[in-house]
C-alpha positions, 0 to 999 in steps of 0.5 A: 406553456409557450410562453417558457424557452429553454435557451440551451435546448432546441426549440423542436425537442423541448418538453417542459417539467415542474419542479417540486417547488414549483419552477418550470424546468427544462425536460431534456437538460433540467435547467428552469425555463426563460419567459418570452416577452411577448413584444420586443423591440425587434418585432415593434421594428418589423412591424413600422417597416412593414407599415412604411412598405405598406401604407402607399399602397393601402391610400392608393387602394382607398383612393382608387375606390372612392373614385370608382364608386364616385359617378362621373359626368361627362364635361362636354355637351355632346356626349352628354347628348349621346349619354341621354339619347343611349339612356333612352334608347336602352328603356 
């Protein structure tokens, strides 16, 4: 039944009645109901907007845990000395 409006009536006060022919009319003012559209443009809009805003975020998310999850060695060889020496040492 949410699928149905009346345009006439506020939205907190409607209550839906069928007619004897089988229309849904309005409870308060009697006149038949409107079906909403389930996607509109207005909503299609929103919805790319919100991707725009959202999408650099998103990426850098991913990007930052495949970096994290990545081990990462160290490039000179004194600290790798150290690394070994301290992995050695914690046994």
């Amino acid at each position: 039944m949410s699928q149905y409006y009346c345009p006439f009536c506020s939205s907190r006060y409607q209550f839906h009645k069928t007619s004897s022919n089988g229309v849904l009319i309005c409870g308060l003012c009697g006149d038949p109901l409107i079906k909403k559209t389930s996607l509109n443009s207005r909503r299609i809009i929103g919805v790319v907007a919100a991707l725009a805003f959202l999408a650099p975020l998103l990426t850098m998310i991913i990007f930052i845990i495949a970096d994290f999850t990545k081990e990462k060695r160290p490039k000179n060889s004194e600290s790798l000395v150290l690394l070994t020496t301290y992995k050695t040492w914690k046994i």
